[in-house]
Steps between C-alpha positions, in 0.01 A plus 500: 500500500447293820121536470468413127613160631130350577307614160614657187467850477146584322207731418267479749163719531438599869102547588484801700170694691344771294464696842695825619656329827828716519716499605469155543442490132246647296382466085388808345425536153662199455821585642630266836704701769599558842688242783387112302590615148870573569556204707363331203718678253787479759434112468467499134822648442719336747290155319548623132153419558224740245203572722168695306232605689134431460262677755167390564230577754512329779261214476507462135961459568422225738256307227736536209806416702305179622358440120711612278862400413551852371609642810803325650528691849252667738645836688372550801362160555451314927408158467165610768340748232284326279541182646155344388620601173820318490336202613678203294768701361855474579647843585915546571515815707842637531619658851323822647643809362346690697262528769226698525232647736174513476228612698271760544532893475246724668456896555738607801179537756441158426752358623438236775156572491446207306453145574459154294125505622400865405666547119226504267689622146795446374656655197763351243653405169275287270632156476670555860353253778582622892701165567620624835139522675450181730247237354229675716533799296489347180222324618315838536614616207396228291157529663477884471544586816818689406461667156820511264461754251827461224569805250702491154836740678608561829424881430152399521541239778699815726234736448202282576694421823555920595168527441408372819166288370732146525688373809789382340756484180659148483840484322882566551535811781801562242350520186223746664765706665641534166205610371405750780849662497601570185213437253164621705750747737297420792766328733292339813152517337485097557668357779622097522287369797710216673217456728284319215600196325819494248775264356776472288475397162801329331581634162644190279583420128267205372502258270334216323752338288832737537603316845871476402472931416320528910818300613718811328284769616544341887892453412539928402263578800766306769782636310388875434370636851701786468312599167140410643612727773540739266215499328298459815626841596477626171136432542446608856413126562740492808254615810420183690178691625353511185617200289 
């Protein structure tokens, strides 16, 4: 096994978001699915490699990752979120394995009739922080001038954004579009607006003290682009308009 050639092959226990973000991924009663938990088994397998997964909520994932040895990996991790947080800590991120959009969704007769001066509420995950918005933005937001209200599911985080009573729903235009077609069946009911602010998040495996385990995982993801491929379409992670 050319990737066993770095570390041994071992148990490792994979910290994972307690958050339904499919089909990106997604932990429900404790169960991790969807597009990063096969790569990660894909990985694990071609490694000999034993990955177990421990979800978390968001912000209580990042403080045990950075605090406790328990955890050996972080899935998703971006060396920009948190990054007060990981102040004085030495983080190996492996490559991207994917990237992602996100930005902000609003009702269809909303669309470019917003601006970055006239949003007043925004609407998202709890622990999620709208990275993409300039530093003028964040400014506001930090102040209050732009409210960000966070919910526990993106069920809840949708419906507050149909409602009409927010401006916007800040996360991946493919996770919501999941969500809309084939859990909600209301295809369209939020609409990505590329008129307001967005970016592209990279997705990457992290690690504290497994750096020689981030140098396999970049080795399969050069050699296996025909299987990410795959799984990308698999996923319906393949529109370049959305991710």
């Amino acid at each position: 096994m050319a990737l066993m050639d770095a570390a041994a092959a071992n148990a490792f226990v994979v910290g994972v978001e307690e958050i339904d973000y499919y089909p990106l991924h997604s932990c429900t009663n404790g169960k991790f699915f969807g597009y990063g938990r096969d790569l990660l088994d894909a990985f694990a397998k071609q490694s000999g490699h034993s990955f177990t997964y421990t979800p978390l909520p968001v912000s209580r994932l990042f403080h045990t990752f950075l605090n406790d040895s328990s955890i050996d990996f972080k899935y998703p991790d971006n060396p920009h979120w948190q990054a007060d947080l990981k102040k004085g800590k030495s983080i190996i991120y492996s490559d991207p394995v994917i990237h992602v959009i996100e930005g902000l969704l609003v009702k269809p007769e909303k669309v470019d009739q917003l601006s970055e001066a006239s949003l007043q509420a925004i609407v998202t995950m709890r622990g999620f922080t709208p990275w993409p918005l300039d530093q003028a933005m964040r400014q506001k937001i930090n102040k209050g001038a732009i409210r960000v209200y966070q919910e526990d599911s993106f069920s809840q985080v949708i419906s507050l954004g149909m409602t009409g009573h927010y401006d916007a729903v800040y996360a991946s235009p493919a996770v919501i579009n999941y969500y809309l077609d084939e859990v909600m069946h209301k295809p369209g009911a939020l609409v990505f607006d590329k008129m307001l602010p967005f970016g592209s998040n990279d997705f990457s495996l992290s690690s504290i003290r497994q750096g020689d385990v981030i140098k396999q995982f970049n080795e399969f993801l050069a050699k296996n682009q025909p299987l990410i491929l795959e799984l990308k379409r698999k996923y319906r992670l393949t529109d370049k308009v959305s991710q």
